[in-house]
N, C-alpha and C positions, 0 to 999 in steps of 0.2 A: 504493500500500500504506500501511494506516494505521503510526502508529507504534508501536501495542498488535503488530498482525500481525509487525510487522520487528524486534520483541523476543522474543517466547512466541507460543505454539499455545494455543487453547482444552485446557480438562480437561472437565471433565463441566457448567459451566456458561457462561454468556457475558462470566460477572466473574471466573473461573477461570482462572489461565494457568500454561504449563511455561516452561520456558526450553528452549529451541528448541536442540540440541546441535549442529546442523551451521549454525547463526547463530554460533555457540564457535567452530567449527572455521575459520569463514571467515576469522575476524578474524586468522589467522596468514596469512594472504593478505598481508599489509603484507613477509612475507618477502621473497619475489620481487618484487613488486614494486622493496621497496630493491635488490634484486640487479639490477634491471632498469633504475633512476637510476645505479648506479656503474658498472655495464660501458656504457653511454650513453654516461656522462662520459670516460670513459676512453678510447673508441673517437674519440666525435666531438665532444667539446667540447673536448679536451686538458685534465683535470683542474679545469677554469673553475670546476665549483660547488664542487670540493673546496676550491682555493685561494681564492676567492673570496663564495662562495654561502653553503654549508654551516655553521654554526656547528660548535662544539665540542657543546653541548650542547641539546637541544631547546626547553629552558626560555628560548632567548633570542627562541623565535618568541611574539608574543604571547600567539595564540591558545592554542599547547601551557600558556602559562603559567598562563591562565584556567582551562583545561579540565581538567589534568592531574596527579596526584600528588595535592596534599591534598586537593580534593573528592570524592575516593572515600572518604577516610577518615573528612571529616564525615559522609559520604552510610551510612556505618556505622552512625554516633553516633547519627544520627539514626532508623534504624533503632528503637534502642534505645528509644524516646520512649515507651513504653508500659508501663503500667501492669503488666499479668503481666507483662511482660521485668523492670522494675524491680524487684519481689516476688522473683520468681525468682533472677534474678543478682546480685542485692543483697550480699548477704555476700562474696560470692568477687570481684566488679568492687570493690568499694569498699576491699579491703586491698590487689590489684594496685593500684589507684590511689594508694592512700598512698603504696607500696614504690617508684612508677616516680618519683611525685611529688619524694620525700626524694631517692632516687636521681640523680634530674636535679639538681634544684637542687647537688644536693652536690657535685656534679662542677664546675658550671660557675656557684657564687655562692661556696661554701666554699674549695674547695682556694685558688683566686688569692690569697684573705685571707689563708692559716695555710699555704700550703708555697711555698717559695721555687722561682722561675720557671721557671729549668729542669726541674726534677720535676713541676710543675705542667702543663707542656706535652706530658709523657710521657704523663700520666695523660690530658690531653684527646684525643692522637693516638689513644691505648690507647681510649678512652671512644668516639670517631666509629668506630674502627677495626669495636667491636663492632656500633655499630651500624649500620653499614653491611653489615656480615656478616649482622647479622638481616632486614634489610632485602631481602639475597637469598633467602634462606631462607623468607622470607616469599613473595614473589611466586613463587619456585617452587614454594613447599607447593602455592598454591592451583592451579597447573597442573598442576601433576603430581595431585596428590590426584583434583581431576576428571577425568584422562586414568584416571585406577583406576578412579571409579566408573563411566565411558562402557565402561571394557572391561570392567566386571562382575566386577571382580577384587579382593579383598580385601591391604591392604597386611600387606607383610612382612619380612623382615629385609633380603632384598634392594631392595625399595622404597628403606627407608632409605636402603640405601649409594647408590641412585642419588640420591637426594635430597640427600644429604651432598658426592658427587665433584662434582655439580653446583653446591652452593652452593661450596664451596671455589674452584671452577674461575670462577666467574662472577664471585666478590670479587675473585679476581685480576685478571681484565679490568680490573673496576669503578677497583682500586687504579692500575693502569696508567693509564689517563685522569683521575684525578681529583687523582695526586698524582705527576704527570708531571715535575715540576721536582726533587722530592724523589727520586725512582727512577734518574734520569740519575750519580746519581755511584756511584761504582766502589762494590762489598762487598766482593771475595775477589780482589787483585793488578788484572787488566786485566776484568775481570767484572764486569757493570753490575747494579744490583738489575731494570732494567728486564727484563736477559735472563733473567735469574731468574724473574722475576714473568709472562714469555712462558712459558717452560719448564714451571712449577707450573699454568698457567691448561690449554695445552696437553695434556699430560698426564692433569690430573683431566677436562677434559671429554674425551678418548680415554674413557677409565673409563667415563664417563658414559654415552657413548655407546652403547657394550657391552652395561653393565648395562641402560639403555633399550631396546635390543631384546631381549635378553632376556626381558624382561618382558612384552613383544608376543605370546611363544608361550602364554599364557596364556589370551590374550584370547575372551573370548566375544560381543563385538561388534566389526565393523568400523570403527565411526565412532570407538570407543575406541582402535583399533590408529590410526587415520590421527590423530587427537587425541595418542597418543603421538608418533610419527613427528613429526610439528609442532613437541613440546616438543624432541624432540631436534635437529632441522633449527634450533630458536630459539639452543640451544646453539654447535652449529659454525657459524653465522653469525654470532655474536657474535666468535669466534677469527678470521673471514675478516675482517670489518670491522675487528675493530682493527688488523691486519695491512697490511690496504688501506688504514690510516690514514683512516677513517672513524668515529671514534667516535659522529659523532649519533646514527648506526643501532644501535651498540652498543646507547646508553639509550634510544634512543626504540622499537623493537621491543619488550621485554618488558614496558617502562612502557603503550606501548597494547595492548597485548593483556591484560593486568593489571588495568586500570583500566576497561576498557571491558566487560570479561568482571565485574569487581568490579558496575560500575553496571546492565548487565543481572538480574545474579542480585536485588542487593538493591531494584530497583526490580519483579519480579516479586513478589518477595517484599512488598513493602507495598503492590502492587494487592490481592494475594490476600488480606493479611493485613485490610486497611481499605477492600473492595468493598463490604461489609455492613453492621459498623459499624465507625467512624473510632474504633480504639484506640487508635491514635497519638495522642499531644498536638498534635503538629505539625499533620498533616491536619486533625486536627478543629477546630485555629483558621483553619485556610485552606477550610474547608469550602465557603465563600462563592466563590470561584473555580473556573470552569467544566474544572478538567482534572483526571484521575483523578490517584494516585499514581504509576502508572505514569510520567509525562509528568514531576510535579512534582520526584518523589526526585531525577534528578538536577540538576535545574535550581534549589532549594533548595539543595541541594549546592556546589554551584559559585557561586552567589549569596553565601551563607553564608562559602566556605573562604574567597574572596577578597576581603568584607568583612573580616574577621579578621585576614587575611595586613598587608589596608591601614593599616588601626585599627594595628596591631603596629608597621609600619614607621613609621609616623609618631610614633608615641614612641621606640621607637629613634633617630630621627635625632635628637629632640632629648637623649636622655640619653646619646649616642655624643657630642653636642657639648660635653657636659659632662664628659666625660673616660670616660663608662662602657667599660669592656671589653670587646671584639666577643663576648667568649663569651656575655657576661651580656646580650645582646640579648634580647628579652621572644619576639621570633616564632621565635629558636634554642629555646626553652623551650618553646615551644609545639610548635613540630615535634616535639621530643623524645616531649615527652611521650603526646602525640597520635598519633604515631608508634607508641610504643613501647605505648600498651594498646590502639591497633589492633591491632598485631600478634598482642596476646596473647589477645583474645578471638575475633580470628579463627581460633585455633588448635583450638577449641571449638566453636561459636557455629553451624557449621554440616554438624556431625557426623549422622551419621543418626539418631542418639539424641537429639538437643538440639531443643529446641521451637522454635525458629527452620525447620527443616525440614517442622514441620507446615503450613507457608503456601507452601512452595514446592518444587516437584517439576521432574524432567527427562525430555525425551521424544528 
């Protein structure tokens, strides 16, 4: 199977293509599977990959490191390389840009200078806190959003509330694994924040849950009901794994199905968009290389994030040697803020109304 086929279906011509919805749905396949490495481990290796194998986080496997996280977000950016797109979102991309720009910096170049450290550390906890909470909110928009449009169902007030007990429920998780050292000491007499932050993640994703089916009775397509069912199965596996003290699975489950669902859409999208002619900037200086955009977006992407990411650290290491402060690292600035107006045009950018959907359709 080529690798056009194993992304999208033909539309009405041979440079045409859908994004394939039951190619979406597979990729929650990685569920059972992990469910299928820890009851393994547990049965017949005596916990060996947990204790031994497993990292804490996926980012420490190479490969995940290359592939995964920021090169969907260039894989956006770059997207963006075109001349209508730039015309168009010009006004509205360019003041978010300022605001995240000022935003950033001011968080993590100004306060160190003008507020004394204590406070200053409040405000940085307070600052990753948000953005880590957007950072849920974001990877679940886009799954759930397309679990609405597979099941043909227009969002609603209840939508939200799933999308909201969800995000609340998953930061919690996220909070437990990431600031594990910090949660271990007591809040309220013999009461840990850690059991708190079980109790809060629990809870909202029960909520979740609910309100997920719920939403189900609605449904006017199958594949949309089982696309729902996936997001919610993606939910109580996240609470089983932390539980099982397996957090890889935690981030590495919504991270690949996120990212790999990110890189199918937006690489359909700039076949469809640059089959005819190369509107993209991008494309049109690599036009000279024999592979469509389909093939190129994400491997551009991924080329791209992790030159950046390199370039970055290797000035960091030398103005970290010079006394500079972990916050004020060049590639934290860059996550932020790269970060932070992915998030925000993706919140747009691929609405049924927004000219980004004229290049790419769902079958």
């Amino acid at each position: 199977m080529s690798v056009a086929e194993s992304t999208a279906h033909p539309l009405t011509t041979a440079k045409k293509y859908a994004v394939n919805s039951k190619l979406l749905f597979s990729l929650y396949g990685v569920i059972p599977l992990s469910l299928f490495i820890v009851f393994a481990d547990k049965l017949f290796f005596n916990s060996a990959l947990q204790n031994q194998f497993l990292p804490v986080q996926p980012a420490e496997w190479a490969f995940w490191a290359i592939v995964f996280n920021f090169p969907h977000i260039v894989s956006s950016l770059i997207t963006l390389a075109d001349k209508e797109y730039v015309t168009y979102y010009k006004a509205r991309f360019s003041k978010a840009l300022i605001i995240i720009i000022a935003g950033v910096l001011s968080v993590n170049y100004v306060t160190p200078l003008l507020i004394p450290q204590p406070f200053a550390g409040a405000i940085y906890a307070l600052f990753f806190a948000f953005f880590a909470t957007y950072t849920m909110y974001h990877v679940l928009s886009q799954q759930f959003g397309i679990g609405m449009m597979l099941m043909k169902v227009r969002p609603t007030k209840k939508y939200e509330w799933w999308r909201w007990t969800s995000t609340i429920g998953a930061t919690a998780i996220y909070a437990i694994i990431f600031a594990k050292d910090i949660i271990q000491q007591p809040a309220f007499a013999s009461v840990h924040v850690y059991e708190i932050l079980v109790g809060i993640a629990s809870i909202f994703i029960l909520a979740a849950t609910i309100i997920g089916f719920s939403l189900t009775r609605d449904s006017q397509a199958k594949i949309g009901t089982l696309y729902v069912y996936s997001n919610i199965a993606m939910l109580i596996a996240g609470v089983f794994f932390l539980l099982m003290d397996y957090p890889v699975f935690v981030i590495a489950i919504p991270r690949f199905v996120h990212d790999v669902t990110a890189f199918i859409i937006y690489s359909t999208h700039d076949q469809n968009r640059n089959s005819e002619v190369k509107n993209n900037y991008i494309y049109r200086a690599l036009a000279f290389l024999p592979f469509p955009p389909l093939v190129l977006c994400p491997l551009i992407a991924i080329g791209l994030a992790n030159g950046i990411e390199s370039a970055a650290e290797a000035v960091d290491a030398t103005l970290l040697g010079m006394g500079m402060p972990e916050v004020m690292k060049i590639g934290l600035q860059i996550t932020f803020i790269c970060g932070f107006f992915h998030y925000y045009i993706e919140s747009f950018v691929w609405k049924r109304e927004a000219i980004h959907r004229h290049a790419v359709k769902f079958n």
